[in-house]
DRENDO-335540 format. One record per atom (N, C-alpha, C): atom name; chain; x, y, z negated; residue in one letter. Coordinates in steps of 0.02 Angstrom, whole numbers, plus 32768, in hexadecimal, padded with zeros to 4 digits. Layout:
// residues N
ATOM   atome   chaine   east   north     up   residu
ATOM      CA        A      X       Y      Z        a
...
This chain:
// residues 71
ATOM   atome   chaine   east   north     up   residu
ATOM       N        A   6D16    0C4B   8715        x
ATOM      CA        A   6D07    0C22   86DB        x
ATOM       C        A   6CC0    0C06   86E2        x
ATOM       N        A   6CB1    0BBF   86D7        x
ATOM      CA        A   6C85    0B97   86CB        x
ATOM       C        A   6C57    0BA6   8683        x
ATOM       N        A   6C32    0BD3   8673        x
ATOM      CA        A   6C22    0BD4   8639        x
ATOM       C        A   6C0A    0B88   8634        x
ATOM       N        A   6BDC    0B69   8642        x
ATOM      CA        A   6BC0    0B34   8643        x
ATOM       C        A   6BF2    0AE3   8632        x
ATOM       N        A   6C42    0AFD   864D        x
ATOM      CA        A   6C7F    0AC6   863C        x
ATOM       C        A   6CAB    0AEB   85FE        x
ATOM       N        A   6C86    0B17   85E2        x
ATOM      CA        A   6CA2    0B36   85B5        x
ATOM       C        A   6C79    0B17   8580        x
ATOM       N        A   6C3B    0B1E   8580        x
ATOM      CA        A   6C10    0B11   855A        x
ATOM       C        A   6C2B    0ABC   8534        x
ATOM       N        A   6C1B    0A8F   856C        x
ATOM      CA        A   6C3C    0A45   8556        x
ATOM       C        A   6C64    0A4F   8531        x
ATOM       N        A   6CB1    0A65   8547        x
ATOM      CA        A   6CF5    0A57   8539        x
ATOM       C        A   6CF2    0A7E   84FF        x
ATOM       N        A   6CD5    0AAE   84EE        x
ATOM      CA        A   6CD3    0AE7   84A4        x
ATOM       C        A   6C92    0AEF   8491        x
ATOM       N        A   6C64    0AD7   847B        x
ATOM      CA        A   6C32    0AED   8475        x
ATOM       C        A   6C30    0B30   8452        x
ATOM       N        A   6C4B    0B3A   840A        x
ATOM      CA        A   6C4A    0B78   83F4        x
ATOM       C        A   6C65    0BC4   842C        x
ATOM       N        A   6CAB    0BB2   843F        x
ATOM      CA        A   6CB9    0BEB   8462        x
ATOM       C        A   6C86    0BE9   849A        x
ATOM       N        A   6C7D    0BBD   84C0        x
ATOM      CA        A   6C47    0BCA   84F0        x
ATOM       C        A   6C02    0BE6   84D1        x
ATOM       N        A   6C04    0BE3   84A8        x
ATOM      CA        A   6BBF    0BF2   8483        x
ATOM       C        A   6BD3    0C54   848E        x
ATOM       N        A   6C07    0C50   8472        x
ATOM      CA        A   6C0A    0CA7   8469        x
ATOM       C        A   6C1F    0CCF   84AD        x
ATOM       N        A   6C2F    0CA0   84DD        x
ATOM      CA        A   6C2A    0CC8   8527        x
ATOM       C        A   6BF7    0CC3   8546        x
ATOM       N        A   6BD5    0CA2   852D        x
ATOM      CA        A   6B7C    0C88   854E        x
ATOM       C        A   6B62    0CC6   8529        x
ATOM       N        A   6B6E    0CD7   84FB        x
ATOM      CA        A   6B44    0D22   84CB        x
ATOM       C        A   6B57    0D62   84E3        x
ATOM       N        A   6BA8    0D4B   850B        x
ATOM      CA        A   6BAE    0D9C   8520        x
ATOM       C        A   6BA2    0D92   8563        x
ATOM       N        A   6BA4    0D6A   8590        x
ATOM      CA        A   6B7A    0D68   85D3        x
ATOM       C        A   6B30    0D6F   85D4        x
ATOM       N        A   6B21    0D54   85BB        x
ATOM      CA        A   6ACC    0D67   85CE        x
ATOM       C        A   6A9E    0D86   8584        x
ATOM       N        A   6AAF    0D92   855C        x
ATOM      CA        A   6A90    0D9D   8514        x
ATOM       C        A   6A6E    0DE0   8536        x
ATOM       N        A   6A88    0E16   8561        x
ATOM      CA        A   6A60    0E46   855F        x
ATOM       C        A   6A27    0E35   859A        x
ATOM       N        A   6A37    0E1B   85D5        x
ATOM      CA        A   6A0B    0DFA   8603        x
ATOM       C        A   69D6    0DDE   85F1        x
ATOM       N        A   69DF    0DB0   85B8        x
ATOM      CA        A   69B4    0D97   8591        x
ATOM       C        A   6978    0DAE   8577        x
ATOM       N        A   6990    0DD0   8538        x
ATOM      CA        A   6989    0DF3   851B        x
ATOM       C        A   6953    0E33   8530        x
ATOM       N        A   694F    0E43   8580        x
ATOM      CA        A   6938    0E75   859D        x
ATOM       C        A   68F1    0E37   85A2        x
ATOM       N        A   68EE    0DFE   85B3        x
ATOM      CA        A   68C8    0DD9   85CC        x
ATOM       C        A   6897    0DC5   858C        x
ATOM       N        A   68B8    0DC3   8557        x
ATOM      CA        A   689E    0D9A   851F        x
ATOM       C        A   6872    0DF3   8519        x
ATOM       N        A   687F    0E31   851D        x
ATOM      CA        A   6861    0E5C   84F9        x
ATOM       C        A   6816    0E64   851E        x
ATOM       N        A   681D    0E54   856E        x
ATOM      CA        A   67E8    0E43   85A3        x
ATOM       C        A   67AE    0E23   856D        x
ATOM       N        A   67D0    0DD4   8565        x
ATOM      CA        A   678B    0DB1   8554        x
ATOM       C        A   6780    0DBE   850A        x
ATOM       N        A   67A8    0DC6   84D4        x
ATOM      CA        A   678C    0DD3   84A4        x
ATOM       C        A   6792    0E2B   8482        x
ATOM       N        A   674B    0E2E   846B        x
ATOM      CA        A   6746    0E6A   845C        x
ATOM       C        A   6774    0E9D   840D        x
ATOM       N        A   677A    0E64   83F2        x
ATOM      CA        A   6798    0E75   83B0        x
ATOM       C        A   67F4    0E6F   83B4        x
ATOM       N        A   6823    0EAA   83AA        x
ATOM      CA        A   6858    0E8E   83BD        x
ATOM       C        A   688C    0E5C   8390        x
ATOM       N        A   6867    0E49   8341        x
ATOM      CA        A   688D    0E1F   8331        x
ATOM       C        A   687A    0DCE   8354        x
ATOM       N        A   6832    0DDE   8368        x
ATOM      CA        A   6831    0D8D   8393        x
ATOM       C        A   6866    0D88   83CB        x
ATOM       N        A   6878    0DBF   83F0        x
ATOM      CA        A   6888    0DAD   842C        x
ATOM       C        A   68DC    0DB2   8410        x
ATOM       N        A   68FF    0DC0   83E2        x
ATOM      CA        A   6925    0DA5   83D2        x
ATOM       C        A   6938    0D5E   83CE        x
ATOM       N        A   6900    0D44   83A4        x
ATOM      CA        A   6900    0D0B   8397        x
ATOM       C        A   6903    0CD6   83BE        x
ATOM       N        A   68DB    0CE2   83F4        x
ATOM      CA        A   68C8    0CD0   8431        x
ATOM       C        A   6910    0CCA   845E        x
ATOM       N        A   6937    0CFA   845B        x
ATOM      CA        A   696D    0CFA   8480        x
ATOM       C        A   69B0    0CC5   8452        x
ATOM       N        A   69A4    0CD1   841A        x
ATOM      CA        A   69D6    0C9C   83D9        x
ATOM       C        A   69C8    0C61   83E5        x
ATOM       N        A   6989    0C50   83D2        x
ATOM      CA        A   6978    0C08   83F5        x
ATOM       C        A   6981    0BF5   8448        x
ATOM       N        A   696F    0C14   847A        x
ATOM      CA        A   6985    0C01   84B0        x
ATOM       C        A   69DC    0BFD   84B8        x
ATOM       N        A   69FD    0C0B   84A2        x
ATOM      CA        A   6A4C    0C11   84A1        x
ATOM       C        A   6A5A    0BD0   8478        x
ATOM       N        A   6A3C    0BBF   843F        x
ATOM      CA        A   6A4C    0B84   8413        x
ATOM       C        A   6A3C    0B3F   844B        x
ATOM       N        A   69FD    0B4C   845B        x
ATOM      CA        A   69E3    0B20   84A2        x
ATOM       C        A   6A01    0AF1   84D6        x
ATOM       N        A   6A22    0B34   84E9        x
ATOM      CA        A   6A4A    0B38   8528        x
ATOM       C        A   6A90    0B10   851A        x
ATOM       N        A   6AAF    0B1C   84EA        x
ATOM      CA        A   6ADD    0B00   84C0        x
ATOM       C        A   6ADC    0AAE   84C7        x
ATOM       N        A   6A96    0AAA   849E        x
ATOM      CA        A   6A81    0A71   848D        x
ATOM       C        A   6A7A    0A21   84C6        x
ATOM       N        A   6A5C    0A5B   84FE        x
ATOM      CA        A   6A38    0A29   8543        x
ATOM       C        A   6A71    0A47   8578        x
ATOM       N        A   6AAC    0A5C   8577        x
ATOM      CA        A   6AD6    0A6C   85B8        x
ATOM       C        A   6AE0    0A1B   85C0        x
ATOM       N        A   6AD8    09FD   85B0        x
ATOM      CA        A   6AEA    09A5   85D1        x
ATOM       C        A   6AC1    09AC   8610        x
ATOM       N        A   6A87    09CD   8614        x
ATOM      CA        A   6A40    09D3   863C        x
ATOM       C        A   6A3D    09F4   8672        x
ATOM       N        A   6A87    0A28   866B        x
ATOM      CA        A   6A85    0A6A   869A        x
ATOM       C        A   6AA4    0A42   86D6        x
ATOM       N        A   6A7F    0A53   8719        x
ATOM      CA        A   6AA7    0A26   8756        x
ATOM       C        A   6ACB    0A6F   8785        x
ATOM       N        A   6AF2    0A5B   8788        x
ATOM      CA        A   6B34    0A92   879D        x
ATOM       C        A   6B0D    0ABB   87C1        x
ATOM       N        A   6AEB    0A9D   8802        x
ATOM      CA        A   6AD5    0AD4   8837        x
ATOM       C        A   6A9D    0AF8   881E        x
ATOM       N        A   6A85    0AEA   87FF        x
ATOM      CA        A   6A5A    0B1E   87EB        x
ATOM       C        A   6A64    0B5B   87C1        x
ATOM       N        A   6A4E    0B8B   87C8        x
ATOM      CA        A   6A54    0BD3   87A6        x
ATOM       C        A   6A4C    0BC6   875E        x
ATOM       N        A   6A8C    0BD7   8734        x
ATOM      CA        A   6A8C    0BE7   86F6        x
ATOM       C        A   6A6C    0C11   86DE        x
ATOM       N        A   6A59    0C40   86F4        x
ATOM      CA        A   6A34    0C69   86C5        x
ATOM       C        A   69E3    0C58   86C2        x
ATOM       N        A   69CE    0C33   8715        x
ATOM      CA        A   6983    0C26   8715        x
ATOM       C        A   6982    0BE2   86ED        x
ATOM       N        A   69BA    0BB0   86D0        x
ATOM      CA        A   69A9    0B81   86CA        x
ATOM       C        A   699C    0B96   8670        x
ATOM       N        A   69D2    0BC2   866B        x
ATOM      CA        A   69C7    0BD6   862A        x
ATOM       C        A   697D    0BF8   8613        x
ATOM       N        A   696E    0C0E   8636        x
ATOM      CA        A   691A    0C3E   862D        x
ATOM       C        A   68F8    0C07   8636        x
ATOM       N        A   68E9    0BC9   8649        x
ATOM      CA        A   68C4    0B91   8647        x
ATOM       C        A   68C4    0B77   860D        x
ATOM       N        A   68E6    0B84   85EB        x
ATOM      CA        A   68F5    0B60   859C        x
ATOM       C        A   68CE    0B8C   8576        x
């Protein structure tokens, strides 16, 4: 599965396999840079809304998850 051709074609359901693929990956990253853990929640909610938002942007070959941590 294409999360990224999921995303287009469904945005919502892609939205909620994009949360269970990487939300904890994330999530581990967001707790790195911010010290407080409701920021790095937040931090991870907004990057997922993001990602959503700008997958028009995502170019296939590149790594989903680094393109996502760029956001």
């Amino acid at each position: 599965m294409n999360i990224a051709s999921e995303i287009r074609k469904n945005p919502e359901n892609g939205a909620r396999i994009l949360q269970s693929e990487y939300k904890a990956g994330l999530t581990t990253l967001a707790r790195r840079l911010c010290a407080d853990e409701s920021d790095a929640e937040e931090l991870v909610n907004r990057t997922f809304a993001e990602v959503v938002r700008s997958i028009d942007s995502y170019l296939e070959q590149s790594a989903f998850f680094g393109w996502m941590c760029q956001i």
